[in-house]
C-alpha positions in Angstrom: 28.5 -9.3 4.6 26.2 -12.4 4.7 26.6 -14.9 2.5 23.3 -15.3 0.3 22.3 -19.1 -0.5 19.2 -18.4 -2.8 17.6 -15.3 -4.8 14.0 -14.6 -5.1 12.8 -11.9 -7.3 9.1 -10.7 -6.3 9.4 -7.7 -8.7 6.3 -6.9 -10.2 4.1 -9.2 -7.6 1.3 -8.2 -5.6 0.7 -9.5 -2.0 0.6 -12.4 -1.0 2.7 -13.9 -3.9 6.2 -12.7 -2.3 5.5 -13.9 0.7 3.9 -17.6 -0.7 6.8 -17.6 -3.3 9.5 -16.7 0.0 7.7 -19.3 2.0 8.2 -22.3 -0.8 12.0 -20.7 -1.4 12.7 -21.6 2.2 11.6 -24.6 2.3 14.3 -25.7 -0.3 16.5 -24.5 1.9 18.5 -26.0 4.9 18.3 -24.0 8.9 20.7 -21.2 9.2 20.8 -21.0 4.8 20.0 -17.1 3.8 17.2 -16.2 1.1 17.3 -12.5 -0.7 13.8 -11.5 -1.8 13.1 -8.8 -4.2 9.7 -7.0 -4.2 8.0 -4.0 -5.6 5.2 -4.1 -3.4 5.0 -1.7 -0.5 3.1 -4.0 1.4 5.6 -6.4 1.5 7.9 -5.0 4.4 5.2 -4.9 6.7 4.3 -8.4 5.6 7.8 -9.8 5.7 8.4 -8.4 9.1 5.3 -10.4 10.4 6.0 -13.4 8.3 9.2 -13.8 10.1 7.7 -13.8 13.5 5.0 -15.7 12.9 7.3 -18.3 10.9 10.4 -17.9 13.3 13.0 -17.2 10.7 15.2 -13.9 11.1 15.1 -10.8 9.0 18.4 -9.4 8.8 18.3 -6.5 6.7 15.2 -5.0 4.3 16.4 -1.6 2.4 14.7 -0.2 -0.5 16.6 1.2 -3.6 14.6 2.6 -6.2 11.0 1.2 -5.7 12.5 -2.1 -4.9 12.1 -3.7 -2.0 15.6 -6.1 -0.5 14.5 -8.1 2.5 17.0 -10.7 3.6 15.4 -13.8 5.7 17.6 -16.5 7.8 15.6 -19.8 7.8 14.9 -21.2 11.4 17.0 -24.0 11.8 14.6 -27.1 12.1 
């Protein structure tokens, strides 16, 4: 189980606010710290897997339970 450094909840947002409100959430963070994101958008794993690449952080796990969307991102370290 990986430790989980920061929350986000997405719920209810339509793209691209999870992604601009993920984006800002890392960037409080330190390299290696772990953000959970949760969205309702169905869009959003397709955009978090490409936000990670582009951005260079890691997606360890994205699941969905009940019309919720659980992506967990590893920020680059700097």
């Amino acid at each position: 189980m990986t430790a989980i450094d920061a929350e986000l909840d997405a719920a209810g947002l339509n793209c691209p606010l999870p992604i601009l409100k993920a984006k800002k959430a890392l960037a409080r963070l330190r390299g290696g710290q772990t953000l959970r994101v949760i969205a309702t958008d169905p869009d959003s794993v397709k955009d978090f897997e490409t936000f990670s690449q582009q951005a260079g952080h890691t997606l360890l796990d994205v699941h969905e339970e009940n019309g919720r969307f659980h992506f967990l991102l590893r920020k680059r370290e700097d």
